[in-house]
MIGU-398182 format. One record per atom (N, C-alpha, C): z, x, y; atom name. Coordinates in steps of 0.05 Angstrom, whole numbers, padded with zeros to 5 digits. Layout:
BEGIN
       zz       xx       yy   tivo
        Z        X        Y     CA
...
This chain:
BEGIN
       zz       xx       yy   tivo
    01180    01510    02601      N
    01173    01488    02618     CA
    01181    01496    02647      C
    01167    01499    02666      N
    01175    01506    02685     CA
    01176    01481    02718      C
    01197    01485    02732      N
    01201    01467    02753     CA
    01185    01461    02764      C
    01174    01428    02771      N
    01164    01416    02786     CA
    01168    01412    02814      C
    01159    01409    02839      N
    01165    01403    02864     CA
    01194    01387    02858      C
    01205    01397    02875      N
    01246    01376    02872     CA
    01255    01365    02845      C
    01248    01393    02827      N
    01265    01384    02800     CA
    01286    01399    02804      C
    01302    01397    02778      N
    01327    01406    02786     CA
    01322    01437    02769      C
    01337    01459    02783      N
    01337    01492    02771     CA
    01350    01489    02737      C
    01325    01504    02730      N
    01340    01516    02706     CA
    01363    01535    02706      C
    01358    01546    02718      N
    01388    01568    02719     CA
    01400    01557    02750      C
    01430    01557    02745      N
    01445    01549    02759     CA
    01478    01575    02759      C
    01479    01587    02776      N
    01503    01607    02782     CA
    01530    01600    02803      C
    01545    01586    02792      N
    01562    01563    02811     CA
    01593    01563    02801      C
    01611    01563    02826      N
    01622    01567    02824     CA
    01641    01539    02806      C
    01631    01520    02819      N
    01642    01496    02807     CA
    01633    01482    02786      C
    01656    01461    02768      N
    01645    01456    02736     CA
    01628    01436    02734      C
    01616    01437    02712      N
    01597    01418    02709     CA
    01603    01397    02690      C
    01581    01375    02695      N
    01588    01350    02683     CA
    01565    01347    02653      C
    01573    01354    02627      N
    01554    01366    02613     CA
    01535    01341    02606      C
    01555    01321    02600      N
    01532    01300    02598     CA
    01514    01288    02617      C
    01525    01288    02645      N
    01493    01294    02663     CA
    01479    01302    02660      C
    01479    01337    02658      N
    01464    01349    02652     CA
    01444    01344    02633      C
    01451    01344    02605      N
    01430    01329    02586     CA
    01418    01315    02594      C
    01427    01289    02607      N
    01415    01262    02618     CA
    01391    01271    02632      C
    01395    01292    02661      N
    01378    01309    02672     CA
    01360    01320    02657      C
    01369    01327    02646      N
    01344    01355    02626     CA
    01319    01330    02612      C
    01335    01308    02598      N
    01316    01300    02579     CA
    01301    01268    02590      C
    01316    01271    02623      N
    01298    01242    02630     CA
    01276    01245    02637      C
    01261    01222    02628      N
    01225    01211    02627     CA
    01211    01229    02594      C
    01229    01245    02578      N
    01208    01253    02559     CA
    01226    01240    02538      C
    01206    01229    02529      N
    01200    01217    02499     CA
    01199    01229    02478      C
    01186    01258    02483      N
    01187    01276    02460     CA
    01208    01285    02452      C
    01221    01292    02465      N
    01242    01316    02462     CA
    01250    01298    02431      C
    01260    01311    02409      N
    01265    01301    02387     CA
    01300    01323    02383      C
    01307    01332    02398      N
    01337    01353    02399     CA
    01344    01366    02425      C
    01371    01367    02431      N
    01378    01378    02451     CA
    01402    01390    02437      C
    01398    01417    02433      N
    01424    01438    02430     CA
    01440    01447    02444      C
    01464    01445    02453      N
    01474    01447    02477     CA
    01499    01475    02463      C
    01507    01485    02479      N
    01531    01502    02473     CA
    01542    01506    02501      C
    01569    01503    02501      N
    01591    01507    02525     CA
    01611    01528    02515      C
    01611    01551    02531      N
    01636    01567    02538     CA
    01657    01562    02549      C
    01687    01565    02532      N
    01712    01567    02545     CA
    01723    01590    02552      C
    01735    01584    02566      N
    01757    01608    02572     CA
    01779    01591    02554      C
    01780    01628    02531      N
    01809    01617    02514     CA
    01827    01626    02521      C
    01863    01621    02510      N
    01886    01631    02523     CA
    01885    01650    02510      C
    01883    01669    02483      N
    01882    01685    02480     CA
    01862    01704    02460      C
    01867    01727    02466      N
    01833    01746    02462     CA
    01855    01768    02437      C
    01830    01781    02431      N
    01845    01809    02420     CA
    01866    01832    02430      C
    01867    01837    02454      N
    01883    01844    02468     CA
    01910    01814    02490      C
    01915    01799    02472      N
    01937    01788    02483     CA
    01936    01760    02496      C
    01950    01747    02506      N
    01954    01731    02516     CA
    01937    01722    02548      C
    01923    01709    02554      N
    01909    01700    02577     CA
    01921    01682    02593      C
    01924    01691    02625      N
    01936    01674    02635     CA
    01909    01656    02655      C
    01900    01672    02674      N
    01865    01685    02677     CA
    01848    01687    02681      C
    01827    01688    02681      N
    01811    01701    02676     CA
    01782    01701    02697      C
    01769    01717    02716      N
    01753    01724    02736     CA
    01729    01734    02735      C
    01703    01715    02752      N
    01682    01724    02732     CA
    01668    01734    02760      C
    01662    01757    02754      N
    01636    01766    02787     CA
    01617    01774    02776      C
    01599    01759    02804      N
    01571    01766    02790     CA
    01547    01786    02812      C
    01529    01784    02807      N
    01517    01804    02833     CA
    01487    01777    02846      C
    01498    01766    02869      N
    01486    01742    02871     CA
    01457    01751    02884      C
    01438    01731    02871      N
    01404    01736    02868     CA
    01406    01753    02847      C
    01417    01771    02843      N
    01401    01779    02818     CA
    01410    01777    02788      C
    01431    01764    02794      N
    01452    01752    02760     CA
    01426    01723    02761      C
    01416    01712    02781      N
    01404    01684    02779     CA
    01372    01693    02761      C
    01367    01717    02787      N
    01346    01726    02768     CA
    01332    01741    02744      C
    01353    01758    02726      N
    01367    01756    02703     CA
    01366    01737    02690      C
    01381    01717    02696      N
    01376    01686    02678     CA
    01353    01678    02674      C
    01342    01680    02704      N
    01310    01663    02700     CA
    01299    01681    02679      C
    01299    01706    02676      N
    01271    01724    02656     CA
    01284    01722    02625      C
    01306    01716    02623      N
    01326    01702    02595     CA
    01304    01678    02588      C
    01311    01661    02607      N
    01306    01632    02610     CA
    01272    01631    02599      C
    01247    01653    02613      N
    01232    01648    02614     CA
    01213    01672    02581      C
    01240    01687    02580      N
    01230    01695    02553     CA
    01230    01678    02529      C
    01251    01657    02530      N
    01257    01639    02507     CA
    01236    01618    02500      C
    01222    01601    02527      N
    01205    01594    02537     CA
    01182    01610    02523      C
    01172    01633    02525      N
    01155    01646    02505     CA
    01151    01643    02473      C
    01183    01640    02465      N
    01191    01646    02442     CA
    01176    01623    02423      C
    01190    01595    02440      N
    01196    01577    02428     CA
    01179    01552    02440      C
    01176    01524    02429      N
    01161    01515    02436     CA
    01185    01490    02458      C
    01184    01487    02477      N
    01212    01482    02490     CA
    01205    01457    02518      C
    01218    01436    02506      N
    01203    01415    02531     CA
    01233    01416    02556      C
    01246    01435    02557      N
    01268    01438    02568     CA
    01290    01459    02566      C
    01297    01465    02592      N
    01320    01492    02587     CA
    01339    01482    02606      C
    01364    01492    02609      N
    01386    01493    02629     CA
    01407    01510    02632      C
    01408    01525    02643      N
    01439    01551    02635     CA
    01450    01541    02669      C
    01474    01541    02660      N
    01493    01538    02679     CA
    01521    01561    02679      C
    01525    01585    02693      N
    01538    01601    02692     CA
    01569    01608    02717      C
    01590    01601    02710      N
    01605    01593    02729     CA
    01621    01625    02739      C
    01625    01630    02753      N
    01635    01649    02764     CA
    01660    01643    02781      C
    01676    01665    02781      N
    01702    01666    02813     CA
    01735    01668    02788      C
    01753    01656    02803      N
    01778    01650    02781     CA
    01772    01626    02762      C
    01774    01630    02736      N
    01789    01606    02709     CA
    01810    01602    02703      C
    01818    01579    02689      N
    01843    01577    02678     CA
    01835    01573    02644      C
    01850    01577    02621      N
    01846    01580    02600     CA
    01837    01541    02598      C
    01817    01538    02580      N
    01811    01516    02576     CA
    01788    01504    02590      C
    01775    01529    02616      N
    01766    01511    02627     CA
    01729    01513    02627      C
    01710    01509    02618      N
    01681    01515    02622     CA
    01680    01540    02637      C
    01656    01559    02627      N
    01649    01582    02629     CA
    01615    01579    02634      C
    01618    01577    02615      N
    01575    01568    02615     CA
    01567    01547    02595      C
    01544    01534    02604      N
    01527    01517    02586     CA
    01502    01529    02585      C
    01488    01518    02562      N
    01471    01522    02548     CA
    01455    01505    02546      C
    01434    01499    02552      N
    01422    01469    02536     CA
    01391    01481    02533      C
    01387    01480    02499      N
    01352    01474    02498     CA
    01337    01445    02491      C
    01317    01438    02488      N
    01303    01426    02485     CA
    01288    01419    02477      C
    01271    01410    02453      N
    01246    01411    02436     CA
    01242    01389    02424      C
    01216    01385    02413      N
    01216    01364    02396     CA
    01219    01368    02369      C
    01228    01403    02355      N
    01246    01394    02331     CA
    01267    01415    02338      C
    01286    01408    02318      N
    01308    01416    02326     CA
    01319    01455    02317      C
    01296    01457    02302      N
    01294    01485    02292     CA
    01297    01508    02315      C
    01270    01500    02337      N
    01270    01509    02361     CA
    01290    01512    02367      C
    01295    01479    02385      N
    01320    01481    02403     CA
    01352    01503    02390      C
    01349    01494    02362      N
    01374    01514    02351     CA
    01375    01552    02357      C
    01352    01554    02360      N
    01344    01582    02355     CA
    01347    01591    02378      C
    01322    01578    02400      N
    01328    01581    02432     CA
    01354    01582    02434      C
    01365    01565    02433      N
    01403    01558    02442     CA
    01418    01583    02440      C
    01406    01590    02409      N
    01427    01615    02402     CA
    01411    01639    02410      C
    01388    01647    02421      N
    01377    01669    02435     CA
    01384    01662    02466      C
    01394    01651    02474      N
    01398    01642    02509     CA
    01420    01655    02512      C
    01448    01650    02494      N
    01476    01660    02496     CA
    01470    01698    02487      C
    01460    01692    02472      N
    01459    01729    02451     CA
    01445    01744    02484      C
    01430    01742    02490      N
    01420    01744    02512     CA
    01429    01746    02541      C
    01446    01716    02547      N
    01462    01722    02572     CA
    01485    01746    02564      C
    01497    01745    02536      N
    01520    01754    02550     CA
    01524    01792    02548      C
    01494    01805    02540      N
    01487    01827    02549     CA
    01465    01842    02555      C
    01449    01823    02571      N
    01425    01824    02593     CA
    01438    01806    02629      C
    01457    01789    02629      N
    01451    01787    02653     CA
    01484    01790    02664      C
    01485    01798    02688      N
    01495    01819    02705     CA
    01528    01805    02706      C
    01538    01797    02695      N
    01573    01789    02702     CA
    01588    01814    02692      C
    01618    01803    02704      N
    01632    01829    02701     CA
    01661    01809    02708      C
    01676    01809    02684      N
    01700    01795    02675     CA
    01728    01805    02674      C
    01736    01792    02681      N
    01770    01809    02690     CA
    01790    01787    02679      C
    01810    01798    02656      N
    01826    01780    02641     CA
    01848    01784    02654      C
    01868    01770    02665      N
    01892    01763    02676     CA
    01916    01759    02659      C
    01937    01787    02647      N
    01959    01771    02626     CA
    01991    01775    02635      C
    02005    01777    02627      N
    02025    01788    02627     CA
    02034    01818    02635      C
    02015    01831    02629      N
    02013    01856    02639     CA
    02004    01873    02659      C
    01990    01844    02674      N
    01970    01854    02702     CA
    01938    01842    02685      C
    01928    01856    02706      N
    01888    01854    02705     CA
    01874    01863    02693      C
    01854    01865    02670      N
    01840    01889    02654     CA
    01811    01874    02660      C
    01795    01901    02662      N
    01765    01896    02668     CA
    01757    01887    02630      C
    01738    01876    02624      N
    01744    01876    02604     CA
    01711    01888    02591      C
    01709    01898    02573      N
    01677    01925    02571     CA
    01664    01909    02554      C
    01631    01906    02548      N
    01617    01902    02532     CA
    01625    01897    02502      C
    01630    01884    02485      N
    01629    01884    02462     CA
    01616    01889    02436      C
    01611    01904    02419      N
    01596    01918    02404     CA
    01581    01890    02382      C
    01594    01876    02382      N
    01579    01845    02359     CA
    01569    01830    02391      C
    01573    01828    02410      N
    01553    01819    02425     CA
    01520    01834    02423      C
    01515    01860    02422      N
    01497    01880    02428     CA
    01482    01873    02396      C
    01499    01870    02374      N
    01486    01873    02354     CA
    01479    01830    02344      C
    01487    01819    02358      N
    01475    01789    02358     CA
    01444    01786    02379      C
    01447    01806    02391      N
    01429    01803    02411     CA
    01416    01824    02397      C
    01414    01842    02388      N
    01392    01861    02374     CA
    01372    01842    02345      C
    01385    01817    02341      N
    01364    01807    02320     CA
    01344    01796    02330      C
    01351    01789    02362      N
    01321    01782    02357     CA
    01300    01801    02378      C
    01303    01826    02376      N
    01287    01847    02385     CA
    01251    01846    02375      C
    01235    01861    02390      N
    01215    01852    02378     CA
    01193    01834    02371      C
    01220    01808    02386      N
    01197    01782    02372     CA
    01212    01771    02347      C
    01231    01790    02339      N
    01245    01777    02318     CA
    01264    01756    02315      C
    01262    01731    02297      N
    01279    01712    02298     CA
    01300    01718    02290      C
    01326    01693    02290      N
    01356    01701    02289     CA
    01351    01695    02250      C
């Protein structure tokens, strides 16, 4: 579904948190159809496999982490049949607990929206451009790609569903 004259952006790269139930409200006002809205929110947790989080710093490479999102955003859109999208991606310092990213799809069944939802995350989190720095006890660690991210996002290669 793509933006109308003064609708609001599908992809949003910001430093500040969001209000998730707006958002929905946003995404699904004036349609009647929509029959599901799948939403998923990222935290920052206190602690990871390597230790305790005090933390944690998200940089991004600005215009082109946005535009990244959008070809995410606009592949799923292909995928799926979708009266609505929204990724919201927060960047700079976190504290444990606090919103990272949202998610929201949209459809009139809920199969879609489930599938989109979970191809938007598999997707952002190794196709578009961040770069995360965990804060513990020990100092700062960059923190590298993860091997079950690469292989959640490899199912749906192809055209292939999750």
């Amino acid at each position: 579904m793509a933006d109308g004259a003064g609708a609001r952006p599908q992809v949003s790269v910001q430093r500040e948190d969001f209000d998730i139930a707006a958002e929905i409200e946003a995404l699904t006002a004036g349609n009647r159809d929509i029959g599901a809205v799948v939403s998923f929110t990222g935290l920052v947790r206190e602690m990871t496999g390597e230790g305790a989080i005090a933390a944690m710093e998200l940089e991004h490479w600005p215009g082109g982490t946005e535009n990244a999102l959008g070809k995410i955003v606009a592949e799923a859109e292909a995928r799926w049949p979708l009266d609505g999208v929204r990724v919201i991606h927060r960047y700079g310092p976190m504290a444990p607990g606090e919103r990272i990213v949202l998610v929201l799809a949209a459809s009139r069944h809920r199969a879609a929206a489930f599938e989109a939802a979970a191809f938007l995350m598999d997707y952002l989190k190794t196709r578009a451009p961040f770069w995360k720095k965990e804060h513990g006890p020990g100092g700062g660690r960059w923190v590298d790609a993860r091997e079950c991210d690469d292989a959640a996002a490899e199912r749906w290669r192809d055209g292939r569903r999750g």
